[in-house]
N, C-alpha and C positions, 0 to 999 in steps of 0.2 A: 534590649527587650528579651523576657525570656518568656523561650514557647513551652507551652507543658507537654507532657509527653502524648498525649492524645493528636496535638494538632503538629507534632514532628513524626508521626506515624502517617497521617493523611496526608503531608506535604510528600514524603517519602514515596506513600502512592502513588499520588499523580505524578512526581518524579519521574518513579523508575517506569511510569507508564509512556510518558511522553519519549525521555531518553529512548526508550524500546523501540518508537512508535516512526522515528528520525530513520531520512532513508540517503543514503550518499548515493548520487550518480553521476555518471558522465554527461559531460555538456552536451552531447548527443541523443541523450537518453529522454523518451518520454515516458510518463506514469500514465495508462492507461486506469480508470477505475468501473469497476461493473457494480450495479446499485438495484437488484433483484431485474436483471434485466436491460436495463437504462445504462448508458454509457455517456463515458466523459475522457474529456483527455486533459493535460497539464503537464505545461514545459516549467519547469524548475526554474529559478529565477537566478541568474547569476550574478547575484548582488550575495547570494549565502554561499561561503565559500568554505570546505575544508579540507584540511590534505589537499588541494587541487581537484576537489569535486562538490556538484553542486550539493546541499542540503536540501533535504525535501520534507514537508511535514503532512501529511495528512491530516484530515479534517477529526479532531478527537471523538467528536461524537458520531462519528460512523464508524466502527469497528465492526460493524459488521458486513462493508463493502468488502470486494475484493481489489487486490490493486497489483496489476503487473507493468513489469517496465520495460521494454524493447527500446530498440535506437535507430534512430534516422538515417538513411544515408545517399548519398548523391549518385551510389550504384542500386535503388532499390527498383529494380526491374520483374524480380521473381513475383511470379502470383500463389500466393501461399496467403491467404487475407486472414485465415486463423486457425487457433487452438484444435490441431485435430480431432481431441477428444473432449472439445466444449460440454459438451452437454454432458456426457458422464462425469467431468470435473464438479460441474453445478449440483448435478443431484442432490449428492449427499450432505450440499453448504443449507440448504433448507434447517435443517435442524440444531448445526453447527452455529447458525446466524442466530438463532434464539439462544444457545445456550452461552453466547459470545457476552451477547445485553443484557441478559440476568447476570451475568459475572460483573457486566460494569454498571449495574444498578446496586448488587450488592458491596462492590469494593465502592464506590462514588459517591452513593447516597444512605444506603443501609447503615454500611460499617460506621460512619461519621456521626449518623445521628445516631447510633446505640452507643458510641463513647462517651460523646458529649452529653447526651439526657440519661441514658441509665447508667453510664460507669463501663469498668474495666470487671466485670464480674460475670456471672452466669449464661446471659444474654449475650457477650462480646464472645464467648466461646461458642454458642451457638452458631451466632452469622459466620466465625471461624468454620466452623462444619458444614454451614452447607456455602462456601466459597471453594471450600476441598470437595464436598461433594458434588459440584458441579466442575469442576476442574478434572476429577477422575472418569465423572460421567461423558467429560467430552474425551475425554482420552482412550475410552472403552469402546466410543462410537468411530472413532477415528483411527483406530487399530484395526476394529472389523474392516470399515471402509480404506483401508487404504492403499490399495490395488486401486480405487476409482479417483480415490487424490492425488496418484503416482508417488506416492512414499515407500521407499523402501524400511528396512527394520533401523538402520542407521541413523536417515532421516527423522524416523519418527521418537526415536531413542532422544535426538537430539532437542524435540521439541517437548519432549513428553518432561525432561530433565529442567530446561528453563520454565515453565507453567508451574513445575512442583515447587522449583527450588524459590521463585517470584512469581508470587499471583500475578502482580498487576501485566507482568508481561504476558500473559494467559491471554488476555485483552485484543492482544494482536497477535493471534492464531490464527485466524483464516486470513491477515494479510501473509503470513510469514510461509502459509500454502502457497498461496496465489504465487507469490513473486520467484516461487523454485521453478513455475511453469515459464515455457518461452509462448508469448503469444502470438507472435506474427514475423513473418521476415519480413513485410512490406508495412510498418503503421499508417503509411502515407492512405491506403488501399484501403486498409484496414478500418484506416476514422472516415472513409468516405460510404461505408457500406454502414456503420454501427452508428454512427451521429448524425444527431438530427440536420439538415441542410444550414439552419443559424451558428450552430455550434461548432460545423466543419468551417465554415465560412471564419469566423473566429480564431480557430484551429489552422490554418492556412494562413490568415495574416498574421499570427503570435509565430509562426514557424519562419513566415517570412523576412522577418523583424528579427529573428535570430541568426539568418544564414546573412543578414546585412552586417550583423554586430561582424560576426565570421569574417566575412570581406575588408570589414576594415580595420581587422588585426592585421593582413596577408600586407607582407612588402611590396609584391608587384601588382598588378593588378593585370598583365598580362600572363603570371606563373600561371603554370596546370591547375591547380587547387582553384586558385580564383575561376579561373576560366568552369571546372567545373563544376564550383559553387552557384554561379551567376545561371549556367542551364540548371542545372535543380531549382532555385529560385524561380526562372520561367518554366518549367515546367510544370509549379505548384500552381501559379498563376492560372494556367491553362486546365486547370482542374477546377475551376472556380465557376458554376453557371452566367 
């Protein structure tokens, strides 16, 4: 079957949006995600495996959440529960979140019906233009602001360059902030203070369900690791109302 050039341009889109959008972490590692306020957590499933790490995909149609990743550990004792500069990190995503979803209405929905119903002519260079002008407008905004996203000139060189060079990776701009930040030394702490009592409860048994997979790799069941897998284990338990 052969595709015409209009629907090997769209595919190409979502493609290179999805490919982009792919997070590899360690089997320790959680995806915390923030949703104008609202928190959620998610243990990567270790059935997606690459390089020896897990794959993770975020939900497409939220690009404009933010999503960072900290890791669990059987020494997490520190009380540090979060982002020291939360709340100047957020500010400046208020406006970044909008110009995120007009980038993925016009590359998603726009671009696709101006090929397909009016063609590759005057129109398709237009949506062209304002997909760049909303690409430089978030880059113009995020330059000013970026003392308050913790970007250096390097950092932002390096994002400014992928957005230009691929729209659709533009798309996932406020994840590719989000996840330069470290959010917490403790996540355990962290989903207990930020999540609702159902969802840490949730949060707690899927964590739980992990440190058992854990155990029953371990050869001994008397080695150290086990021994201090099994008190992490109970320790989570005893966090549990």
């Amino acid at each position: 079957m052969n595709l015409s050039f209009e629907a090997l341009l769209i595919l190409g889109v979502l493609g290179f949006y999805l490919y982009d959008s792919a997070i590899l972490v360690f089997s320790n590692e959680l995806i915390f995600v923030e949703s104008y306020g609202r928190w959620s957590v998610s243990l990567p499933s270790a059935r997606w495996r690459v390089m020896g790490k897990l794959l993770f995909f975020p939900n497409p149609l939220t690009a404009d959440n933010l999503i960072f990743r900290t890791a669990w550990s059987t020494a997490d004792n520190s009380s540090n529960p979060e982002l020291e500069d939360m709340s100047k990190l957020l500010a400046p995503m208020s406006y970044l979140r909008i110009l995120v979803m007009v980038l993925m209405v016009l590359l998603a929905i726009v671009l696709p019906f101006v090929m397909f119903r009016l063609g590759m002519g005057v129109d398709f260079l237009k949506v062209l233009f304002l997909i760049y002008f909303t690409i430089i407008n978030m880059l113009c905004y995020t330059y000013i602001k970026r003392a308050n996203l913790g970007l250096d000139k390097k950092a932002f060189a390096s994002l400014a360059f992928d957005a230009i060079a691929c729209p659709p990776f533009a798309i996932n701009f406020l994840r590719k902030i989000s996840l330069r930040h470290v959010l917490c030394k403790n996540p355990v702490e962290f989903a207990a203070k930020k999540l609702e009592p159902e969802d840490f409860k949730r949060f707690v048994e899927e964590l739980k369900k992990k440190l058992s997979e854990e155990l029953e790799c371990e050869d001994e069941e008397s080695s150290p690791r086990s021994i201090e897998l099994t008190k992490y284990r109970e320790k989570l338990m005893g966090m549990l109302p």
